[in-house]
KELUMDREN-407591 format. One record per residue (C-alpha): residue number from 1; residue in one letter; chain; x negated, y negated, z negated. Coordinates in steps of 0.05 Angstrom, whole numbers. Layout:
! residues N
<site><resi>NUM</resi><resn>A</resn><chain>A</chain><X>X</X><Y>Y</Y><Z>Z</Z></site>
...
! end
This chain:
! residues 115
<site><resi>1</resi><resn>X</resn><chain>A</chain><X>-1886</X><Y>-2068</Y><Z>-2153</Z></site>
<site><resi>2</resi><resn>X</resn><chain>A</chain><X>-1944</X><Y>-2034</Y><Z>-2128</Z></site>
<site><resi>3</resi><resn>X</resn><chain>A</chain><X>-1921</X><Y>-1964</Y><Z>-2132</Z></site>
<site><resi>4</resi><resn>X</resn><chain>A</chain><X>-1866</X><Y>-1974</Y><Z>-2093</Z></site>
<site><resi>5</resi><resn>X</resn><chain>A</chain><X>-1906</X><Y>-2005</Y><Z>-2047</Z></site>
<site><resi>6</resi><resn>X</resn><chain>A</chain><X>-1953</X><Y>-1953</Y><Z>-2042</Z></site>
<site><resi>7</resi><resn>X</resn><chain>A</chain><X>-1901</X><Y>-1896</Y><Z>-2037</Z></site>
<site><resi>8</resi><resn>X</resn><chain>A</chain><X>-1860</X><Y>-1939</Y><Z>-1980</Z></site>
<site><resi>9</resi><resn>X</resn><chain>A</chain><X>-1919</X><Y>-1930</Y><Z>-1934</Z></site>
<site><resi>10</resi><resn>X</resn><chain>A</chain><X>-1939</X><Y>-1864</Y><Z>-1958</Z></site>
<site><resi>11</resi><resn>X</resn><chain>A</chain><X>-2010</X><Y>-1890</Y><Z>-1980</Z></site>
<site><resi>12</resi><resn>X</resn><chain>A</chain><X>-2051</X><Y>-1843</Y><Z>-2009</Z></site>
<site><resi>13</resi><resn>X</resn><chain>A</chain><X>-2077</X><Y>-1837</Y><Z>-2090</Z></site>
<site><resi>14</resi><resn>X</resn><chain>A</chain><X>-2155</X><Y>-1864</Y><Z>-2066</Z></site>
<site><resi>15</resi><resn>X</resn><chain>A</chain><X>-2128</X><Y>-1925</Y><Z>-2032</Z></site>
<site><resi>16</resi><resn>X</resn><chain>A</chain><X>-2068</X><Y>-1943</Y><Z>-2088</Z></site>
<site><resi>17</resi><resn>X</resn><chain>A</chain><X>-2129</X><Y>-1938</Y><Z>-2128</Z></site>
<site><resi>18</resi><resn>X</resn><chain>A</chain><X>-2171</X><Y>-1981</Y><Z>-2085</Z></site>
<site><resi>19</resi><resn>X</resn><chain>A</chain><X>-2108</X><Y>-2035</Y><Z>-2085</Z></site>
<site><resi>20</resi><resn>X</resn><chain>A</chain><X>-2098</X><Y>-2030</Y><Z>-2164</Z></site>
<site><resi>21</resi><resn>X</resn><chain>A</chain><X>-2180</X><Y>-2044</Y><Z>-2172</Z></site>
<site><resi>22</resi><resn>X</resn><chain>A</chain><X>-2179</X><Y>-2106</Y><Z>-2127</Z></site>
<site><resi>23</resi><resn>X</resn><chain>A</chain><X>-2129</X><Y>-2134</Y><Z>-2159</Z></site>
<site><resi>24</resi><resn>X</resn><chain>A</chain><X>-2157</X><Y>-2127</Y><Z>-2228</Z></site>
<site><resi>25</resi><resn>X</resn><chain>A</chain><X>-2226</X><Y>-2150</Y><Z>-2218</Z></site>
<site><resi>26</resi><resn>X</resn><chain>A</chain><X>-2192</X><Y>-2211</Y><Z>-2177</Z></site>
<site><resi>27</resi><resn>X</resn><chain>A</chain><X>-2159</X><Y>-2225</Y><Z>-2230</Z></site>
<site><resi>28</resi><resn>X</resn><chain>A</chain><X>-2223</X><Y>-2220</Y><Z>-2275</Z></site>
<site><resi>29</resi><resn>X</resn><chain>A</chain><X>-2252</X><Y>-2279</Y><Z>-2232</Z></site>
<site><resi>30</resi><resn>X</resn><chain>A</chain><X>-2187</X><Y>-2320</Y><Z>-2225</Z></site>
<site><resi>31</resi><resn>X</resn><chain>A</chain><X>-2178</X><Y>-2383</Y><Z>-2272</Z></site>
<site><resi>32</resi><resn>X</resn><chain>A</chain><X>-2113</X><Y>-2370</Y><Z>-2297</Z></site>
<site><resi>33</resi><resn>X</resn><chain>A</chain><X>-2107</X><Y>-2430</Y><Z>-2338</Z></site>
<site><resi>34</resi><resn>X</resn><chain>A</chain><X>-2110</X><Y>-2473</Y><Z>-2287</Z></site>
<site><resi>35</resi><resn>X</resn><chain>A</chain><X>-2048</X><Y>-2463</Y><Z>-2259</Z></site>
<site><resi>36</resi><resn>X</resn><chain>A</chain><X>-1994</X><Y>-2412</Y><Z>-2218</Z></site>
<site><resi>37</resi><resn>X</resn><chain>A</chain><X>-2031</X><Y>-2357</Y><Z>-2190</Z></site>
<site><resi>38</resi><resn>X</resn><chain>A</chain><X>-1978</X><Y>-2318</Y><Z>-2126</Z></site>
<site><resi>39</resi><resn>X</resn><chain>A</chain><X>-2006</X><Y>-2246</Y><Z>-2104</Z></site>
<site><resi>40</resi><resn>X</resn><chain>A</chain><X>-1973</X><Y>-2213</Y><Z>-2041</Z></site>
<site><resi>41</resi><resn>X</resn><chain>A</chain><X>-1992</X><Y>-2145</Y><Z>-2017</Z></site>
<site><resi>42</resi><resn>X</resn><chain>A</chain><X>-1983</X><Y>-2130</Y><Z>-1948</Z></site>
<site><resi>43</resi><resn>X</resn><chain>A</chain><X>-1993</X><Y>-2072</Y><Z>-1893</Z></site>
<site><resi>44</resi><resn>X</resn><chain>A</chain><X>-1999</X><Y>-2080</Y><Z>-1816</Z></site>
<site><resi>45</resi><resn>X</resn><chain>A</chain><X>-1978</X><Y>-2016</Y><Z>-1779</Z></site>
<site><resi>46</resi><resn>X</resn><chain>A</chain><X>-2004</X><Y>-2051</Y><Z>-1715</Z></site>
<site><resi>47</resi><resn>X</resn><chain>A</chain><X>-2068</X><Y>-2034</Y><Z>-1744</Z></site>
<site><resi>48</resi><resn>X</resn><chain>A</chain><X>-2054</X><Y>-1991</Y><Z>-1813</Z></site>
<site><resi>49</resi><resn>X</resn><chain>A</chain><X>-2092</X><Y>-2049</Y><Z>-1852</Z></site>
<site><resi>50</resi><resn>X</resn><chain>A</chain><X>-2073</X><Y>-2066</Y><Z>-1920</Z></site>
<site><resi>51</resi><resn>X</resn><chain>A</chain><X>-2091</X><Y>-2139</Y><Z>-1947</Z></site>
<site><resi>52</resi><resn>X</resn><chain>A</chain><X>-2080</X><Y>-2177</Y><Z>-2011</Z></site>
<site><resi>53</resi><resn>X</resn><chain>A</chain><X>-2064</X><Y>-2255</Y><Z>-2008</Z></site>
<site><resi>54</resi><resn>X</resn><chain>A</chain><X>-2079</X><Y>-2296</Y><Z>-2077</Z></site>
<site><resi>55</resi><resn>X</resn><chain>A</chain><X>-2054</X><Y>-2358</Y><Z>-2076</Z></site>
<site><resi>56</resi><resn>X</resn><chain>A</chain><X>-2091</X><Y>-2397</Y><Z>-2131</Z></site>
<site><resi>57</resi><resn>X</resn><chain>A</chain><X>-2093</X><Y>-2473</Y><Z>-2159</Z></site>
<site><resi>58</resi><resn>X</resn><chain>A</chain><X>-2137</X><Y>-2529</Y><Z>-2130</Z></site>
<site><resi>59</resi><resn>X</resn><chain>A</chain><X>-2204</X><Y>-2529</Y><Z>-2156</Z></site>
<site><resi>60</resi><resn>X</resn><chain>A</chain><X>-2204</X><Y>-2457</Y><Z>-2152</Z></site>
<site><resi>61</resi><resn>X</resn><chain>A</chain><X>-2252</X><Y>-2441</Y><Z>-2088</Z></site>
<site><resi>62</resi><resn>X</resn><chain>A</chain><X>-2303</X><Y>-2416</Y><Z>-2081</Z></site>
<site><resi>63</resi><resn>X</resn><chain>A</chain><X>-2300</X><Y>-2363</Y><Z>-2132</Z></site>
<site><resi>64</resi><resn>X</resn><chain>A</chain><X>-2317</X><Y>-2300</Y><Z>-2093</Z></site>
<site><resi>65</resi><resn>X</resn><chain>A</chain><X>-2383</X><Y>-2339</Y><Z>-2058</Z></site>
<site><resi>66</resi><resn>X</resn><chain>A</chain><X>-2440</X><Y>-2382</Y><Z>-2076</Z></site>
<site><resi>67</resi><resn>X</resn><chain>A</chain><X>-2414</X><Y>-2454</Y><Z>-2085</Z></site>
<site><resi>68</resi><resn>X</resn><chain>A</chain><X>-2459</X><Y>-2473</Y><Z>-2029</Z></site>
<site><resi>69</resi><resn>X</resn><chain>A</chain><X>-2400</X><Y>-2439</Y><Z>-1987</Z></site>
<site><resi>70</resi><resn>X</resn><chain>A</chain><X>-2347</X><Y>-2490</Y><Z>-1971</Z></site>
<site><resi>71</resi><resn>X</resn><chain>A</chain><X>-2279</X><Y>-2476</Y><Z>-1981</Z></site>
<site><resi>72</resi><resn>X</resn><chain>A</chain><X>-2238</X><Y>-2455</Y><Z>-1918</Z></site>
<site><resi>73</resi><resn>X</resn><chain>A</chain><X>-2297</X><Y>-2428</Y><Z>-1877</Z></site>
<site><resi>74</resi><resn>X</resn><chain>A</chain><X>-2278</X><Y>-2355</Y><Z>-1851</Z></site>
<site><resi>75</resi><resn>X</resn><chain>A</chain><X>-2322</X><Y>-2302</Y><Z>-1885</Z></site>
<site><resi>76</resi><resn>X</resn><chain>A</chain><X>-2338</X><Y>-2229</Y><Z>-1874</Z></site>
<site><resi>77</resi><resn>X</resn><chain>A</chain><X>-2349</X><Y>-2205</Y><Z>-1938</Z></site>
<site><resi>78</resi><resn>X</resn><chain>A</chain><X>-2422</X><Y>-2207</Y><Z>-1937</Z></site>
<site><resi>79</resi><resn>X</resn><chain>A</chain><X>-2439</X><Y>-2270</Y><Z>-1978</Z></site>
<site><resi>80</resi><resn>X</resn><chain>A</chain><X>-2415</X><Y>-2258</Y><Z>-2048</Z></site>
<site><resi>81</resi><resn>X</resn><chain>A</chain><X>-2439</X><Y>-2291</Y><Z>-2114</Z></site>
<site><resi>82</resi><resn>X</resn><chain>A</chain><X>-2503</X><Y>-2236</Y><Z>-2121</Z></site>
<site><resi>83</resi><resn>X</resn><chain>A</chain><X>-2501</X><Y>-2248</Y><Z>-2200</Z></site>
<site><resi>84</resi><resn>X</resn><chain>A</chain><X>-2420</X><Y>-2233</Y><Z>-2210</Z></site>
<site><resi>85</resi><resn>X</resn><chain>A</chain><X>-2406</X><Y>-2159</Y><Z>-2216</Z></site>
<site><resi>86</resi><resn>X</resn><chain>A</chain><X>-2330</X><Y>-2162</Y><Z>-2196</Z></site>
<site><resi>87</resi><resn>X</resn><chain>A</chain><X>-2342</X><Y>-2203</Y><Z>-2132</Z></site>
<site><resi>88</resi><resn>X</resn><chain>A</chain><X>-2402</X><Y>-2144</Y><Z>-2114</Z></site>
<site><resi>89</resi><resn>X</resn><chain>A</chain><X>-2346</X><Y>-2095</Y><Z>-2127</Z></site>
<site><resi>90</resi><resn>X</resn><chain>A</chain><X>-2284</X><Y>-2139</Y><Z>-2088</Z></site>
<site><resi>91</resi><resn>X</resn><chain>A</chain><X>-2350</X><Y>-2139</Y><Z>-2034</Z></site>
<site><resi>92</resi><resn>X</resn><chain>A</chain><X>-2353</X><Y>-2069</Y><Z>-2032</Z></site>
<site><resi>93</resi><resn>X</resn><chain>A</chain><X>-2268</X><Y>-2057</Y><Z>-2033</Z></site>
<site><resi>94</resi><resn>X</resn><chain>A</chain><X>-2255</X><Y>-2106</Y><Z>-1971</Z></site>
<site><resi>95</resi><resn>X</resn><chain>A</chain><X>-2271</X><Y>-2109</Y><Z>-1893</Z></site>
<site><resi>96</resi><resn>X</resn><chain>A</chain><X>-2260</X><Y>-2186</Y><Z>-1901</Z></site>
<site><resi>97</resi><resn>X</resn><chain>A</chain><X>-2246</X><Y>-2236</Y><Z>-1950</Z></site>
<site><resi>98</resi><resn>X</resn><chain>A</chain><X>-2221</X><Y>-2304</Y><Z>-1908</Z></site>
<site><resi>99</resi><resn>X</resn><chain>A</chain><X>-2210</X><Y>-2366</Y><Z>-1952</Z></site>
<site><resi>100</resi><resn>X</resn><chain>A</chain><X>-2165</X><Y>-2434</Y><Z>-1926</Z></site>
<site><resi>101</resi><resn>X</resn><chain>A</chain><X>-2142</X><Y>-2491</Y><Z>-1965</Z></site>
<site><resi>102</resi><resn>X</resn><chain>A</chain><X>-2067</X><Y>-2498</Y><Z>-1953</Z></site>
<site><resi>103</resi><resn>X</resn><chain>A</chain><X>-2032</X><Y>-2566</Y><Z>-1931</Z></site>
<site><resi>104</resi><resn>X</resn><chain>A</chain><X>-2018</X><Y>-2576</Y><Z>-2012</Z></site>
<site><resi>105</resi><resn>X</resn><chain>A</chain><X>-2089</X><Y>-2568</Y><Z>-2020</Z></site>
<site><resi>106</resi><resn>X</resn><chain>A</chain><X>-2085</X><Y>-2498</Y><Z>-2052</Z></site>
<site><resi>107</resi><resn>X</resn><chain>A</chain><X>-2131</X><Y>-2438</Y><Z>-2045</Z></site>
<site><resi>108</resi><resn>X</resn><chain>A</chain><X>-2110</X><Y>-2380</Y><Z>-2009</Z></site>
<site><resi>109</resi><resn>X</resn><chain>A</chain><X>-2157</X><Y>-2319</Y><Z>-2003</Z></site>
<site><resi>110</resi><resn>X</resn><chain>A</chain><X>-2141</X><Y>-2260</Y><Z>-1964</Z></site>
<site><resi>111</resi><resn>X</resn><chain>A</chain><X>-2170</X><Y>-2202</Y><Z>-1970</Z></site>
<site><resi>112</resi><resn>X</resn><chain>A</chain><X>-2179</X><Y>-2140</Y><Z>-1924</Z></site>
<site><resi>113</resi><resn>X</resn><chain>A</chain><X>-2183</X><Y>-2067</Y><Z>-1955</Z></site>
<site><resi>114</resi><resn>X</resn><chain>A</chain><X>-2237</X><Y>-2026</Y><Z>-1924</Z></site>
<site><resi>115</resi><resn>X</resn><chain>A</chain><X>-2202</X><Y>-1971</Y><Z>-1886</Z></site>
! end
């Protein structure tokens, strides 16, 4: 899981931290009764960058923003939802938070860990 993860790339305690908070308070905001939610973790040593992918349900955008936000429109983490504590704190966690609808109409949200 995200141990190993964090021990393949030799990622230090403050950003496995960082990684384990994100993905709690995501899940927090997430719907999980509407349907299959897929999380993949992933580091770029072109650039050292660590991002999270959620892959969430139709009907599910929109839940890091204001819903005057439409889904798929690139964002760079400045615009969350001002009254929703966990999307201040996912805010304050990432560099950017990019959300597309996929060709099966799902919601995928990446997110960028601050360095």
């Amino acid at each position: 899981g995200m141990t190993r993860f964090c021990n393949k790339y030799f990622l230090e305690q403050s950003i496995q931290f960082r990684i384990q908070l994100l993905a709690e308070e995501m899940l927090h905001l997430i719907p999980l009764n509407m349907g299959d939610v897929e999380i993949a973790l992933n580091y770029s040593e072109k650039n050292s960058s660590i991002s999270m992918e959620f892959l969430l349900p139709q009907g599910c955008g929109g839940i890091l923003h204001n819903n005057d936000k439409p889904a798929g429109e690139k964002d760079n983490g400045t615009d969350p939802n001002p009254d929703n504590l966990e999307a201040s704190i996912i805010q304050g966690l990432c560099d950017t938070m990019e959300e597309k609808v996929t060709t099966d109409n799902r919601i995928k949200l990446v997110l960028t860990l601050k360095k």
